[in-house]
C-alpha positions in Angstrom: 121.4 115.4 107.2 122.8 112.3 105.9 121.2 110.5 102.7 121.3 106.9 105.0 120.9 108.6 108.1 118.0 106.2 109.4 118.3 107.5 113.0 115.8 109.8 111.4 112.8 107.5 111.8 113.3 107.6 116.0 113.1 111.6 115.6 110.3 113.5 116.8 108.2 115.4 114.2 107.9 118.2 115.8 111.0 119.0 117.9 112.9 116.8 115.9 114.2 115.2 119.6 115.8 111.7 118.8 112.8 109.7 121.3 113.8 106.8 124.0 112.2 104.5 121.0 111.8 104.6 117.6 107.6 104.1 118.0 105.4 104.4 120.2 107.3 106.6 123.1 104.9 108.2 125.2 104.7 112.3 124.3 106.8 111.7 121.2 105.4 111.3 117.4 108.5 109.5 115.6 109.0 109.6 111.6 108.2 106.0 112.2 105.0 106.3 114.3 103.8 108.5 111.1 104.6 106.0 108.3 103.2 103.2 110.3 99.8 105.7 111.0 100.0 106.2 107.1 100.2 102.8 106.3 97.3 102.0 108.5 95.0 104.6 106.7 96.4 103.3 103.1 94.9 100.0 103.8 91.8 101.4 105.7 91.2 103.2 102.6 92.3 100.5 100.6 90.2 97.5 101.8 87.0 99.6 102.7 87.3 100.9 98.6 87.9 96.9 97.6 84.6 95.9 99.4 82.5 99.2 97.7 84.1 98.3 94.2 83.0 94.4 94.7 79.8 94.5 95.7 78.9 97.4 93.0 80.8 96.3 90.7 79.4 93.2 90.6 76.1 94.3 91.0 76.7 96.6 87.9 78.6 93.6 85.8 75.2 91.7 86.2 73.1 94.6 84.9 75.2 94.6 81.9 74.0 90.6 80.9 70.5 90.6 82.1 67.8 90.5 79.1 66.7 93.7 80.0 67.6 96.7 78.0 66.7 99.5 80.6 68.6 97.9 83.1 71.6 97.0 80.9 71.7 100.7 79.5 72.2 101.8 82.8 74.9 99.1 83.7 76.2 100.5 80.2 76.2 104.4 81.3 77.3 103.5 85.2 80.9 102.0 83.6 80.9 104.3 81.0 81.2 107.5 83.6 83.2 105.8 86.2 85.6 104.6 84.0 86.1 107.6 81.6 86.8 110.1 84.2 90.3 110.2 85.9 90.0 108.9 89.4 91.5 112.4 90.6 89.0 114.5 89.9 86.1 112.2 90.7 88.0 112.7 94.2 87.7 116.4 93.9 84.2 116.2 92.7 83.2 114.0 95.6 85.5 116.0 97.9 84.8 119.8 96.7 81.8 119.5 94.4 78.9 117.0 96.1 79.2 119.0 99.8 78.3 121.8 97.9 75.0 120.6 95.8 74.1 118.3 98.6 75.0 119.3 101.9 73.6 116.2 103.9 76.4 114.5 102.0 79.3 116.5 103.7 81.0 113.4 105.0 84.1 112.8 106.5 87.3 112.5 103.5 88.3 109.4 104.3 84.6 108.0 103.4 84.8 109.9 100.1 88.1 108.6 99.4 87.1 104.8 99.8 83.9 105.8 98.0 85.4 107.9 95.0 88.2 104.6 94.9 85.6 101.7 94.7 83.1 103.8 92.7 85.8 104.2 90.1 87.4 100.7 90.6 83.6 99.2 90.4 83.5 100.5 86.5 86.7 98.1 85.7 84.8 95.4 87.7 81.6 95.5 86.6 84.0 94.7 83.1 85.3 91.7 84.6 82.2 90.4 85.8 80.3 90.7 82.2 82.7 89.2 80.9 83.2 85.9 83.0 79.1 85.8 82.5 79.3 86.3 79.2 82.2 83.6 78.5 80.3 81.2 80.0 78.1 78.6 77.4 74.8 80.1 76.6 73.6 76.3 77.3 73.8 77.6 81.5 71.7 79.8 81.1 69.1 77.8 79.6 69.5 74.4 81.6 68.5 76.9 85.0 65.4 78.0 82.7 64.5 74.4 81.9 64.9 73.5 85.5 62.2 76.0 86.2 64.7 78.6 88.2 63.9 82.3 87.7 66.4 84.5 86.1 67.6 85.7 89.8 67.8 81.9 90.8 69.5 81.0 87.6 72.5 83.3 87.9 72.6 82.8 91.9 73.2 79.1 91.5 74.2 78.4 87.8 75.9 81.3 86.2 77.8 83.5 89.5 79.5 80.8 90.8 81.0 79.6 87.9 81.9 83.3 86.6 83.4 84.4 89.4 86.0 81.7 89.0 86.7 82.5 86.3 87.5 86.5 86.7 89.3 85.8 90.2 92.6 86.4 88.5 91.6 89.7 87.5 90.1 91.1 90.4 93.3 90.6 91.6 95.0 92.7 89.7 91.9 95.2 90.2 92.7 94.5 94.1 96.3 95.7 93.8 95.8 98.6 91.7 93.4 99.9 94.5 96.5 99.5 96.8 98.3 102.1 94.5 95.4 104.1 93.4 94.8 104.9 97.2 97.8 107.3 97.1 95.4 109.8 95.3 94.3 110.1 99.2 96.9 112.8 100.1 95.0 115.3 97.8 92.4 115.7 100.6 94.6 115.9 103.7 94.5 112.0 104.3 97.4 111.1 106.2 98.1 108.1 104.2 102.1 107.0 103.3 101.8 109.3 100.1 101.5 112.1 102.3 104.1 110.8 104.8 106.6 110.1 102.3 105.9 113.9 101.2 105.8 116.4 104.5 108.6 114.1 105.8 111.1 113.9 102.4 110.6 118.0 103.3 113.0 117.2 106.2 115.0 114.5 104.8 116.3 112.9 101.7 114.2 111.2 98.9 115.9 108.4 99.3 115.7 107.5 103.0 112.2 108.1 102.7 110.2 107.3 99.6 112.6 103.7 99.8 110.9 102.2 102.7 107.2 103.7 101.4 107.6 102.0 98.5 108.7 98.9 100.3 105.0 99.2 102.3 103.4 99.4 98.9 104.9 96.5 97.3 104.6 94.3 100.4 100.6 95.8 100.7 99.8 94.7 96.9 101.9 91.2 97.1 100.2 90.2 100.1 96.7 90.8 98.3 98.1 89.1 95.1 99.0 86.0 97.1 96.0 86.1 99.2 93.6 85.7 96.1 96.1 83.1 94.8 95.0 81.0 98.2 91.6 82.3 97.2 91.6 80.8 93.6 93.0 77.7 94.5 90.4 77.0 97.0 87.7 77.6 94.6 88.8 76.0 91.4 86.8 73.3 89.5 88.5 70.6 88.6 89.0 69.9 85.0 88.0 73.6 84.4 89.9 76.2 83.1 93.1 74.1 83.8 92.1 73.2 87.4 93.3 69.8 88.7 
C-alpha cells in the first residue's frame, strides 16, 4: 500500500472492503470510524482523569498549608507516592495488582485508567495549589482570623479564590499533559488513538497513520490551553498579578 494512500481511512477493518462512506456506513467499521472511536475514549479518559486530579489535588494542596502537622504529613506522603512512581506502573498496579488484594475493586479499565491518570496528575497539583496558597501574603490569612472566620471559612473566602488565580496558568499545562499522558491507556486494552494509531500502522504506513493521530493530540491539548486562557481572563483581578 501506498505511503499517502488515504483511501485507507474508508476501508473496512476487518475485510478491508473500501465502504460506501468513509464513517459511519451501516455494517462497515472504517479506519476512520476507529480513530474517531479512539479519540472519543482519549478525551473520555482524559477529562474524567482532569476532574479526579482537580478536586484531589486540590484537596491534597490544602492539606499541605493547613497548621496541622498530621494532616500536612499526610498531604506530604500523598504527593510524595503519586508523584515518585512512573504513571505506567501505577496503571499496572491499579490494573493487575488492586483486583487481586481487593476484589470488590475489580472495576472496569477505563475507570482505573482515569483514576491511576488523575491520582498521579493530583500529586503535581496538589504542588500547584500549595504553592499559589503559600505565595499569597501571610497578612490573608490573618485579616479572615481577625474577622472572626474559622480556618475553613478563611481559605473558602480569603485565601482559594485568590490562589487559584494565581496557579490557573499551570493547571493548564497540568491539563494538557493529561491529554498526552492518556496514551499510557492502550496498555490495558483501551481503545484509545494510541492504540488505533498502533493495530492500524500494522496494516499501513507510519506515516499515513500516526500523522493525523498526532494532529487529534495537538488539536485536543490546544483546545484545553485556549480554553483556560478564556478561563483566566474571566477570572483575573485587576491590578493583580499584571491583570488590567
Amino acid at each position: 500500500m501506498a505511503s499517502w494512500d488515504w483511501q485507507l481511512y474508508c476501508t473496512d477493518m476487518v475485510t478491508e472492503e473500501v465502504a460506501p462512506k468513509c464513517f459511519g456506513a451501516p455494517g462497515y467499521e472504517t479506519y476512520l470510524d476507529a480513530m474517531i472511536h479512539g479519540w472519543g475514549w482519549t478525551m473520555f479518559v482524559s477529562v474524567l482523569g482532569l476532574l479526579v486530579a482537580l478536586v484531589a489535588g486540590s484537596l491534597i494542596g490544602i492539606l499541605r498549608t493547613v497548621p496541622n502537622r498530621k494532616l500536612a504529613m499526610f498531604g506530604e506522603a500523598w504527593t510524595e507516592l503519586f508523584r515518585n512512581i512512573p504513571l505506567i506502573v501505577q496503571l499496572f498496579i491499579w490494573y493487575h495488582v488492586i483486583p487481586r488484594l481487593f476484589p470488590i475493586l475489580d472495576l472496569p479499565p477505563s475507570v482505573l485508567v482515569v483514576i491511576a491518570i488523575g491520582l498521579f496528575t493530583s500529586a503535581r497539583i496538589s504542588e500547584q495549589v500549595k504553592a499559589g496558597i503559600l505565595t499569597l501574603p501571610k497578612g490573608q490569612r490573618y485579616a479572615g482570623q481577625a474577622l472572626g472566620l474559622t480556618l475553613p471559612q478563611t481559605y473558602r473566602h480569603v485565601l482559594l479564590p485568590m490562589a487559584f488565580r494565581i496557579v490557573i496558568p499551570p493547571l493548564t499545562s497540568e491539563s494538557m499533559n493529561i491529554v498526552k499522558n492518556s496514551a499510557v491507556a492502550f496498555a490495558v486494552s483501551i481503545p484509545d488513538l494510541a492504540q488505533f494509531a498502533l493495530q492500524a500502522s500494522e496494516q499501513s504506513s507510519f506515516v499515513q497513520i500516526f500523522l493525523p493521530v498526532t494532529l487529534l493530540y495537538f488539536i485536543s491539548a490546544y483546545a484545553i490551553n485556549r480554553l483556560a486562557k478564556v478561563i483566566e481572563w474571566y477570572v483575573r483581578v485587576p491590578g493583580i498579578l499584571g491583570a488590567k
